[in-house]
C-alpha positions as CSV (number, residue, x, y, z in Angstrom):
1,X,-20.9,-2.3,-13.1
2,X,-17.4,-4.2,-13.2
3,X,-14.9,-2.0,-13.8
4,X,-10.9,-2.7,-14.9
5,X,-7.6,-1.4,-13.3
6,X,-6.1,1.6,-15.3
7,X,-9.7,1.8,-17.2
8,X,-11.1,5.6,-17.2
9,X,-14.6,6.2,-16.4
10,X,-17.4,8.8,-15.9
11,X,-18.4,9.4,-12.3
12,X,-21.2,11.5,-10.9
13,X,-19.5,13.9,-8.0
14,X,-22.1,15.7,-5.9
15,X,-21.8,19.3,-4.7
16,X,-20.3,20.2,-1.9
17,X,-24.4,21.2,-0.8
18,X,-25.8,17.9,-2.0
19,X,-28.0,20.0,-4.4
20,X,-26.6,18.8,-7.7
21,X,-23.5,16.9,-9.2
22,X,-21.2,16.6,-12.5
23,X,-20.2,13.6,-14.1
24,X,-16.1,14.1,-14.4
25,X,-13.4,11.5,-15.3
26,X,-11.4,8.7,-13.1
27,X,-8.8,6.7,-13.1
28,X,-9.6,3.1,-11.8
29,X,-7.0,2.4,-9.2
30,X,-8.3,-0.5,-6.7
31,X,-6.9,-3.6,-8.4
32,X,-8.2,-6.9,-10.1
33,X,-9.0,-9.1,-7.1
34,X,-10.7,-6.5,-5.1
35,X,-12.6,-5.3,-8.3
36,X,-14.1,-8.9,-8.9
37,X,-15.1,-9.3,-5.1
38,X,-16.0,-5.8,-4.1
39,X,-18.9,-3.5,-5.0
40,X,-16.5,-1.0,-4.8
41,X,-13.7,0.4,-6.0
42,X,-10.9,2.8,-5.5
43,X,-10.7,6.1,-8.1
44,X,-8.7,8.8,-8.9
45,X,-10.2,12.1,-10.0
46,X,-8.6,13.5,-13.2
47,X,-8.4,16.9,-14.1
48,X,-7.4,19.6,-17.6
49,X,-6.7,22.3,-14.8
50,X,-3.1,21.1,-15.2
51,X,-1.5,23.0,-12.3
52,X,1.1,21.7,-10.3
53,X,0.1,20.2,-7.1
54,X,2.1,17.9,-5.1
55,X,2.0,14.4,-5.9
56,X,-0.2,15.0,-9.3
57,X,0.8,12.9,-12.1
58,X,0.2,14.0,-15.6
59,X,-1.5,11.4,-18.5
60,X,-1.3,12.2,-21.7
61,X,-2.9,10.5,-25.0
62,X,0.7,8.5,-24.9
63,X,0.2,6.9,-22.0
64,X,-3.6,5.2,-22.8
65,X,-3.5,1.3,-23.6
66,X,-6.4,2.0,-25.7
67,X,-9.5,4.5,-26.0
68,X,-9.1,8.4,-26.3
69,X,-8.3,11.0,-24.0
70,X,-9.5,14.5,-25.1
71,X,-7.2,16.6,-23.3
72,X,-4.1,16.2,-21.4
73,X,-5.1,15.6,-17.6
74,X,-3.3,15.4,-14.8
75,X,-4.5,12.4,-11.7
76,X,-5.1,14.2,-8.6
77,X,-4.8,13.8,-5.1
């Protein structure tokens, strides 16, 4: 799957024990050329537990090029 700078998507995390996982939201973050060459990417985990953590930035419905976000998140580290 290609994915797209700034593009939100549903990753599987695994459990700490390996036992089981949740699919949760991300923010793509690895840019265009490394996207296109790599099998990889870079993601940030986002979050509605909007505490205030250092370096946490909140994204909001306002701040979405396109698409829908259901909740006011917050990217974490």
């Amino acid at each position: 799957m290609k994915v797209i700078q700034r593009e939100i998507v549903l990753i599987e995390y695994p459990f700490s024990d390996l036992l089981g996982s949740k699919i949760r939201p991300a923010l793509i973050i690895s840019n265009e050329l490394f996207n296109k060459k790599s099998d990889n990417c870079i993601a940030a985990h986002l979050t509605t537990v909007l505490k205030d953590e250092p370096y946490s930035v909140n994204i909001t419905q306002d701040d979405l090029e396109s698409g829908e976000l259901m909740k006011p998140s917050i990217l974490t580290t």
